[in-house]
C-alpha positions as CSV (number, residue, x, y, z in Angstrom):
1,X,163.0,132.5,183.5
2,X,163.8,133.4,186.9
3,X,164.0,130.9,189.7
4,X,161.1,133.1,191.1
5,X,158.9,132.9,187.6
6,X,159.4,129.1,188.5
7,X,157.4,129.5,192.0
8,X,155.0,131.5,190.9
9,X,153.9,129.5,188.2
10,X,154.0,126.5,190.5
11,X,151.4,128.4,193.1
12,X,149.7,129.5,190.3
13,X,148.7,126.0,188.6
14,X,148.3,124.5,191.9
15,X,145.4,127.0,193.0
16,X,142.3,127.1,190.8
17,X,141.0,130.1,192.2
18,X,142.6,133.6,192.4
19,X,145.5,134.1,195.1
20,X,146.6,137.3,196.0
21,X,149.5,138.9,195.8
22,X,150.3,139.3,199.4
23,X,149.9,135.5,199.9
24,X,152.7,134.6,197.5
25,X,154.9,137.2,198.4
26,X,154.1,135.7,201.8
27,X,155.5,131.9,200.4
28,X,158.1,133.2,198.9
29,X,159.9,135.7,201.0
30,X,159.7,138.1,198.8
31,X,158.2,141.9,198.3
32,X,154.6,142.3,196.8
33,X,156.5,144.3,194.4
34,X,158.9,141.4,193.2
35,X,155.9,139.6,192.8
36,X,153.9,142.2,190.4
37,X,157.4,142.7,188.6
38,X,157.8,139.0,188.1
39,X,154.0,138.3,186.5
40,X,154.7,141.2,184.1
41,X,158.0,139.3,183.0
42,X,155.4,136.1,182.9
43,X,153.3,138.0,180.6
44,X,156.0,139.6,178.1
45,X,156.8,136.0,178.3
46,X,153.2,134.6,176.9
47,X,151.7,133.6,179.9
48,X,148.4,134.7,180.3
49,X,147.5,135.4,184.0
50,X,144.5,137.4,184.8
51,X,144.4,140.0,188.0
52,X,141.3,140.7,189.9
53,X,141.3,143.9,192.4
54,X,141.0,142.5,195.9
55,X,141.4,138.6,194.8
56,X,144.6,138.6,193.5
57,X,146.2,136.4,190.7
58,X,145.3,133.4,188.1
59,X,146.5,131.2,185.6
60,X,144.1,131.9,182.2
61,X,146.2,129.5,180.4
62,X,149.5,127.8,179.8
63,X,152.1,128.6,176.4
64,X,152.6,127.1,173.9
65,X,156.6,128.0,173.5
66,X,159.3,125.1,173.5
67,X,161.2,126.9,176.3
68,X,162.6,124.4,179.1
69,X,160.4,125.4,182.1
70,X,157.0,123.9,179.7
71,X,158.8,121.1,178.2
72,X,160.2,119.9,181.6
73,X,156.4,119.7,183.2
74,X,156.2,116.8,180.8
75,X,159.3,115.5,179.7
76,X,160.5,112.0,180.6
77,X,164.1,111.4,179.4
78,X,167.9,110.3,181.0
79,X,169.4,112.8,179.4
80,X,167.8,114.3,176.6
81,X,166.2,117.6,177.2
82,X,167.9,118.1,180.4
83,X,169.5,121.4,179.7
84,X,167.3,123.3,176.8
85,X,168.4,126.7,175.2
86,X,165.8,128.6,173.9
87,X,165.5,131.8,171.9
88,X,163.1,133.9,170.8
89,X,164.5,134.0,167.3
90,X,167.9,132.4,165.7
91,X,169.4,132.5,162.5
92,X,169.7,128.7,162.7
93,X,169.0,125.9,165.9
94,X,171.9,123.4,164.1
95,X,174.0,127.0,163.8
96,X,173.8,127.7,167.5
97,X,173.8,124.0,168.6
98,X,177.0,123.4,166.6
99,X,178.2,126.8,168.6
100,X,177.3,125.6,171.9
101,X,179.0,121.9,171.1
102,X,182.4,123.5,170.0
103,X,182.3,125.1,173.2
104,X,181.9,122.1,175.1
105,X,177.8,121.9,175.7
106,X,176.8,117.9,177.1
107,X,175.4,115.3,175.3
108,X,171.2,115.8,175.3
109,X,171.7,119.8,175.0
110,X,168.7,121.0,173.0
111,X,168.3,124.3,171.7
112,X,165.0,125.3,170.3
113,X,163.2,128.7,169.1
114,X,159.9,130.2,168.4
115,X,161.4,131.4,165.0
116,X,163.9,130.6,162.3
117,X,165.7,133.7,160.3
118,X,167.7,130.9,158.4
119,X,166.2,128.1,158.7
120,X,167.9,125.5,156.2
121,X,168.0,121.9,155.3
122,X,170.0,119.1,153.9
123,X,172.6,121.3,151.4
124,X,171.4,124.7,152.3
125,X,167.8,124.4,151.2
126,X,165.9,127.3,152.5
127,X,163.7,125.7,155.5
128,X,160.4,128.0,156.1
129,X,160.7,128.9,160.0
130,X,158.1,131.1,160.5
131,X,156.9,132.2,164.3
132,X,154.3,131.2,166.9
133,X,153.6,128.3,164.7
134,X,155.9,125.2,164.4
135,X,158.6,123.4,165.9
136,X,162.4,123.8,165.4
137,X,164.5,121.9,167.7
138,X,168.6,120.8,167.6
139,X,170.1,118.5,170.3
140,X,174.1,118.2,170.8
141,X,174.8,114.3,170.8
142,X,178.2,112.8,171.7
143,X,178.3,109.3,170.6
144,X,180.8,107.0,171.1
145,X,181.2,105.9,168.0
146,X,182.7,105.8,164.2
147,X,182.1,108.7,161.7
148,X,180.6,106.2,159.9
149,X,178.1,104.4,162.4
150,X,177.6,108.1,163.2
151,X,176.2,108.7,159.7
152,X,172.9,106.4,160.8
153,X,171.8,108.8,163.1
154,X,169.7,110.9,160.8
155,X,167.9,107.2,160.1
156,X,167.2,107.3,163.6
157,X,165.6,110.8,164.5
158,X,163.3,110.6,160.8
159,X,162.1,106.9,163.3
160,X,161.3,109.1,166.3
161,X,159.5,112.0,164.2
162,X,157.3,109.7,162.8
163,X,156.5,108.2,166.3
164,X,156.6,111.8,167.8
165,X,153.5,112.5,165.0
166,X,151.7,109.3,165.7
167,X,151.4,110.2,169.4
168,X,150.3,113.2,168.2
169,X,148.1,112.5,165.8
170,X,146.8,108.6,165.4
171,X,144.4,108.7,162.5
172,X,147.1,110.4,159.5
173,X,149.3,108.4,157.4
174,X,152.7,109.8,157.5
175,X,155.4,108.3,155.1
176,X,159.1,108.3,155.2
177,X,161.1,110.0,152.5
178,X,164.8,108.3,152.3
179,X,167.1,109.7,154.0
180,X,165.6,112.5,155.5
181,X,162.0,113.8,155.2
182,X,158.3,113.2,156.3
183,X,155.5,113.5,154.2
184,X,151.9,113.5,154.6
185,X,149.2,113.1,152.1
186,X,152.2,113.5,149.8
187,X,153.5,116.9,151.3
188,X,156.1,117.2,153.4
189,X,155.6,117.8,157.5
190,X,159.0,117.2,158.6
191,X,162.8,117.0,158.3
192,X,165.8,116.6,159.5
193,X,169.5,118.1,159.3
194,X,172.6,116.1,160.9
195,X,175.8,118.0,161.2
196,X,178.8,116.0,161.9
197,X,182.4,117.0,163.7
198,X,184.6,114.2,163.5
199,X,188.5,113.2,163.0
200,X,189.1,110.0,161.3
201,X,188.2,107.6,164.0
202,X,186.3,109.0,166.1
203,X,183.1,111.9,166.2
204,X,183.6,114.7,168.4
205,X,179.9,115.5,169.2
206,X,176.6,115.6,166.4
207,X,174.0,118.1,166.3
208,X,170.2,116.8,165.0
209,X,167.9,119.1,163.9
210,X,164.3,118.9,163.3
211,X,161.9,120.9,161.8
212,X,158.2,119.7,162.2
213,X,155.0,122.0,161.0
214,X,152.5,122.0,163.7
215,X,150.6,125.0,163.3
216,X,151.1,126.4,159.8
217,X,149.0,128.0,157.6
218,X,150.8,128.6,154.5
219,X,149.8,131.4,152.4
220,X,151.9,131.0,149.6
221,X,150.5,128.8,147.0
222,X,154.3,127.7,145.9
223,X,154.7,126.6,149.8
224,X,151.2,124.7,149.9
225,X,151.7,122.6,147.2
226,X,154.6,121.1,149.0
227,X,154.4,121.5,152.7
228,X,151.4,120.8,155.4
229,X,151.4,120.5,159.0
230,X,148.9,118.6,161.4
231,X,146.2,122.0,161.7
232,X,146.2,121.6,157.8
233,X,145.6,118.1,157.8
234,X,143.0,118.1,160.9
235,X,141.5,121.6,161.1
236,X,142.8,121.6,164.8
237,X,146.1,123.4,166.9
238,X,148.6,120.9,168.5
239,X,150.9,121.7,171.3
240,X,154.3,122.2,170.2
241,X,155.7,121.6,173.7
242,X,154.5,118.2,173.6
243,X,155.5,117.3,170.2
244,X,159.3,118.6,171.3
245,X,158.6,116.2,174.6
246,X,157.6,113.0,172.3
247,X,160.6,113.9,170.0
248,X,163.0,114.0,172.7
249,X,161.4,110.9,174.3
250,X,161.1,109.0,171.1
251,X,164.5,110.0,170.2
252,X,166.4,109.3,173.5
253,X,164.9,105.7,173.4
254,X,165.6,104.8,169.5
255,X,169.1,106.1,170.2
256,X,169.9,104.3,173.3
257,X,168.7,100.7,171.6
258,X,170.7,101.6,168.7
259,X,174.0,102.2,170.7
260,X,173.0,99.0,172.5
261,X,172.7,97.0,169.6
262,X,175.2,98.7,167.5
263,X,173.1,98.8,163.9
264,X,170.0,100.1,162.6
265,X,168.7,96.2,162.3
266,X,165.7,96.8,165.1
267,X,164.1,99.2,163.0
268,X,164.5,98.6,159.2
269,X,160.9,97.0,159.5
270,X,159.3,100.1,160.9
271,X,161.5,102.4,158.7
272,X,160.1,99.9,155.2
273,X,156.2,100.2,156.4
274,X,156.4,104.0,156.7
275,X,158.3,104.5,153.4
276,X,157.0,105.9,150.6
277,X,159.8,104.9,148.0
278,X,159.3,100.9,149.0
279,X,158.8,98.8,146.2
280,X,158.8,101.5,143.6
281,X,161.0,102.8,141.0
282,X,163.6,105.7,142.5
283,X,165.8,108.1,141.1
284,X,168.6,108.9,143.2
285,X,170.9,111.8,142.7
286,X,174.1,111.5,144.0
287,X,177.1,113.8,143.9
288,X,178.4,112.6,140.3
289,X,175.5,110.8,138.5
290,X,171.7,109.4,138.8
291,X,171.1,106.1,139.7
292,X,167.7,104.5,139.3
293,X,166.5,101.6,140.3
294,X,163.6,99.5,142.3
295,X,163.9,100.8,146.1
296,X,163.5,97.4,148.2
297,X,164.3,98.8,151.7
298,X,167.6,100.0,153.7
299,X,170.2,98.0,155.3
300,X,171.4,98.2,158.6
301,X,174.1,100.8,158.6
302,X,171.3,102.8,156.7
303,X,172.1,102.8,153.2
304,X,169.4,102.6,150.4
305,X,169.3,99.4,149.0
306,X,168.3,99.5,145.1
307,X,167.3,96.8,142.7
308,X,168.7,97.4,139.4
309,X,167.6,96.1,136.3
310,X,169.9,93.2,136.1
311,X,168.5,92.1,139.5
312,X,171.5,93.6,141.5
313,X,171.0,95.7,144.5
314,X,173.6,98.6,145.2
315,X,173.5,100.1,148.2
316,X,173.3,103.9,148.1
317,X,174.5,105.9,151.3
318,X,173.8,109.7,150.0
319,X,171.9,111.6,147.8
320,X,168.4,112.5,146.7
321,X,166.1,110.1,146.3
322,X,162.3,110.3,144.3
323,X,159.7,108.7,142.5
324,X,160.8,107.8,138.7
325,X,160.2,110.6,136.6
326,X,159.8,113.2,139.3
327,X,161.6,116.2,140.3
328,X,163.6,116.2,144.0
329,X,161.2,117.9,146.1
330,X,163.8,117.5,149.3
């Protein structure tokens, strides 16, 4: 959007009646023309102004697409968020983020997208991306830290999802699924992909992606018996330009008091009440074997800490974890 799409949206949600075209083309310097040109541009955009013959111009209503000129009207954040890339439709956000990192993009870049070609998840599981309906969101981080304190983050955006959804929504029960995943009423709502580019001692910059269903109706019975979003749960439509402004705010401050503090210790009580392993027999698939065992919370560099049966606890820093006897559903 043009820095005059900018100033005419401005005039426009600061006048509640109709304004004419000649009057902003009056406070901005510029042709009636440029104006007329510059509302169609609004409109291909999904802006949805109305236009009255001899009264001029108005505001119907706002859109709903993460694109940085709607999430800036609400966002609060340092850094985070400050410069957002958005595109109609990507292959992948973590593809292009990684992309824009290697090429030098800051720390807080976000890249977001009304629609997902290639949407994927942890190992290259097919993430369902479809348009006008959910929210798909990378950031570029560039931490200061080990590859292996790095490997917490994930730990830390799943935290800020789950308080992104409770600002949301306050009345639904959302559990955690180690490492990565959100469910709700046992379906899953959210998830998150962390991509890592790193030398031995030291990360050259991370890219977070989350997925969150806002909006989605799935039609396809294989997809509802695993996935929901908040109109499924609720009956009602949710912003996704605020829930990508309480992501980015939830996730600037969770990050910041984890470099401060330097482990995931502040959090391993919230993390324990939302998950939906705790206390319960888990199978965890790792690269070479299965481990099982009673889950009894994560430690602070954001392992899973299991129980085995000879009352040892073995920390576990990847895999798949579920319920005993079930199949991975990540």
């Amino acid at each position: 959007m043009g820095d005059n799409g900018r100033k005419i949206l401005k005039i426009l949600r600061n006048s509640r009646e109709y304004i004419s075209g000649e009057d902003i083309s009056t406070e901005l310097g510029v042709s009636r023309s440029a104006v007329w040109k510059t509302i169609g541009k609004l409109r291909e955009m999904g802006y949805t102004i109305d236009a009255v013959s001899s009264r001029g111009y108005r505001l119907s209503e706002g859109i709903d697409l993460p694109i940085s000129d709607e999430i800036h009207r609400y966002l609060d954040t340092e850094c985070f968020g400050d410069e957002i890339v958005y595109m109609k439709t990507v292959d992948s956000t973590n593809d292009l983020a990684m992309t824009l990192a290697r090429q030098g993009a800051t720390h807080g870049t976000v890249v977001t997208t009304d629609q997902q070609t290639r949407g994927r998840g942890r190992k290259g599981r097919k993430w369902i991306s479809p348009p006008g309906m959910n929210l798909y969101l990378s950031i570029v981080l560039r931490p200061e830290v080990s590859p292996a304190e790095a490997s917490q983050i994930p730990i830390l955006s799943v935290i800020a999802s789950v308080r992104a959804l409770n600002r949301m929504v306050s009345n639904l029960q959302f559990n955690i699924k180690w490492p990565n995943d959100i469910y709700c009423h046992g379906k899953k709502i959210s998830g998150t992909l962390c991509e890592i580019k790193a030398e031995i001692d030291r990360v050259n910059y991370v890219v977070v992606g989350t997925g969150i269903n806002v909006n989605m109706k799935p039609s396809d019975d294989s997809i509802r018996n695993i996935a929901t979003s908040l109109l499924m749960e609720t009956g009602s439509e949710y912003s996704r330009v605020k829930t990508a402004v309480f992501l980015l705010e939830e996730f600037e401050r969770v990050y910041n008091e984890w470099l401060s503090l330097g482990d995931l210790g502040f959090i391993i009580d919230e993390w324990n009440t939302y998950s939906m392993l705790q206390n319960k027999q888990v199978d965890v698939k790792t690269a070479t074997k299965i481990i099982s065992g009673k889950a009894v919370g994560i430690a602070n560099n954001g392992a899973l800490k299991l129980e085995l049966r000879d009352g040892s606890v073995r920390m576990v820093y990847a895999g798949d974890a579920t319920l005993h006897g079930t199949s991975s559903g990540s």
